[in-house]
C-alpha positions, 0 to 999 in steps of 0.5 A, a space after each residue: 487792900 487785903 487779898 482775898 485767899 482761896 480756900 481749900 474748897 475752892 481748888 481742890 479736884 477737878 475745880 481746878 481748871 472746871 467750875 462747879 456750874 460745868 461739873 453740874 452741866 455735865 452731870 445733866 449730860 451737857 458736853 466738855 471740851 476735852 483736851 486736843 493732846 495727852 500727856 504720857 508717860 513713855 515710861 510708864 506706857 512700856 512698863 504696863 505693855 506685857 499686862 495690856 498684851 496678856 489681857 489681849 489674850 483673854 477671852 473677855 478681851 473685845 467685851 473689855 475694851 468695848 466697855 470701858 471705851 463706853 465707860 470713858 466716853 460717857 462716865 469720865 468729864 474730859 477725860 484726856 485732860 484728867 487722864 493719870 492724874 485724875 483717873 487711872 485704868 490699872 490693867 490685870 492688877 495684882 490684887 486678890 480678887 483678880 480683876 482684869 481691869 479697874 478704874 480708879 480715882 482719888 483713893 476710890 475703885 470707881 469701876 472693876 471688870 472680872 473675868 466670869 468663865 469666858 465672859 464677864 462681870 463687872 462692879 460699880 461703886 456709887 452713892 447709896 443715896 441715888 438708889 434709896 427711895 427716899 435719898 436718904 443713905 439708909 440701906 432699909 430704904 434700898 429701892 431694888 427695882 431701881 437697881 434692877 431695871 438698868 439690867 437685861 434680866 433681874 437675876 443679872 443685878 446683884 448689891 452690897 454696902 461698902 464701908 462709908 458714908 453714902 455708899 453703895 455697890 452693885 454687881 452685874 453679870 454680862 456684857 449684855 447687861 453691863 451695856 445696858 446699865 451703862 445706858 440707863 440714863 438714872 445708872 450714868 447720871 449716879 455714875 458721874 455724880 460719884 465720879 465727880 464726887 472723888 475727882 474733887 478730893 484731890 490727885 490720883 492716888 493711882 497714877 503708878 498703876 496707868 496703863 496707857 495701852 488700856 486708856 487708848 481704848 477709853 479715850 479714843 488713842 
């Protein structure tokens, strides 16, 4: 009898170890069991510790780390089981626009924190086709009210167009409405359903850059 082989499709990402009728489940915001232990990297844990304590003298420090616990408990599927290898946290990375912290997937910014004076701003990378009036992945068809309603005020939300098929970004100011947005059950579900989008394309391309210190705040220590 021949074997039947598995395609590419079959076990790329996440579909490893989660089916695509669980990925649906959670994106419609059914539970997952996560994994009881992490694996670390004791190594990797020390190297990005000088960041994580100099991040802890910022002013935006508490609003940070308080955003990105919500971040990972609500917006990342087990995420001490797809910790490092399927996402990462990178802490003050040194890149040009100087974030403070960035979650990444794949090869995708998934979610970036700034510095805004003594507070913050953030940016979330998502499939335009949540946010057109008709799911199409036309900017002209931008529905703005939609993007706008997830803040506290209006003038908080801001947009742009990422290079690349279905993508869409929008800027916000404030922890306020960062929470908020967060919160909004349309904003979360576009969240995941983009999440899940660039975990299923396969490892991390951001494993080096985790620091541990940072994820302990997003996966409960």
């Amino acid at each position: 009898m021949a074997s039947r082989k598995t395609t590419r499709s079959e076990t790329t990402g996440l579909r490893e170890f989660l089916s695509l009728e669980q990925q649906r489940a959670w994106l419609e915001g059914a539970p997952l069991d996560d994994a009881d232990e992490r694996q670390e990297s004791v190594e990797l844990r020390f190297k990005y510790l000088p960041r994580y304590h100099k991040l802890l003298g910022r002013p935006q420090a508490e609003e940070v780390l308080n955003l990105l616990a919500t971040y990972g408990r609500e917006c990342l599927p087990m995420p001490r089981r797809t910790e490092r290898y399927w996402w990462s946290v990178s802490c003050l990375p040194s890149t040009s626009d100087k974030p403070l912290v960035r979650v990444n997937a794949s090869w995708m910014e998934f979610f970036t924190l700034y510095a805004d004076g003594d507070g913050v701003r953030g940016r979330f990378i998502l499939h335009l086709s949540d946010f057109t009036t008709d799911g199409s992945v036309t900017p002209e068809q931008l529905d703005e009210s939609l993007v706008e309603q997830g803040a506290l005020v209006p003038e908080d939300v801001g947009w742009f167009f990422p290079n690349g098929a279905d993508m869409f970004g929008i800027k916000v100011r404030g922890a306020a409405s960062l929470h908020k947005m967060l919160a909004s059950p349309h904003l979360l579900r576009a969240i995941r359903r983009f999440n899940l989008t660039h975990m299923n394309r396969g490892r991390n391309a951001y494993q080096a850059s985790h620091s541990y210190s940072v994820a302990d705040h997003m996966i409960g220590g």
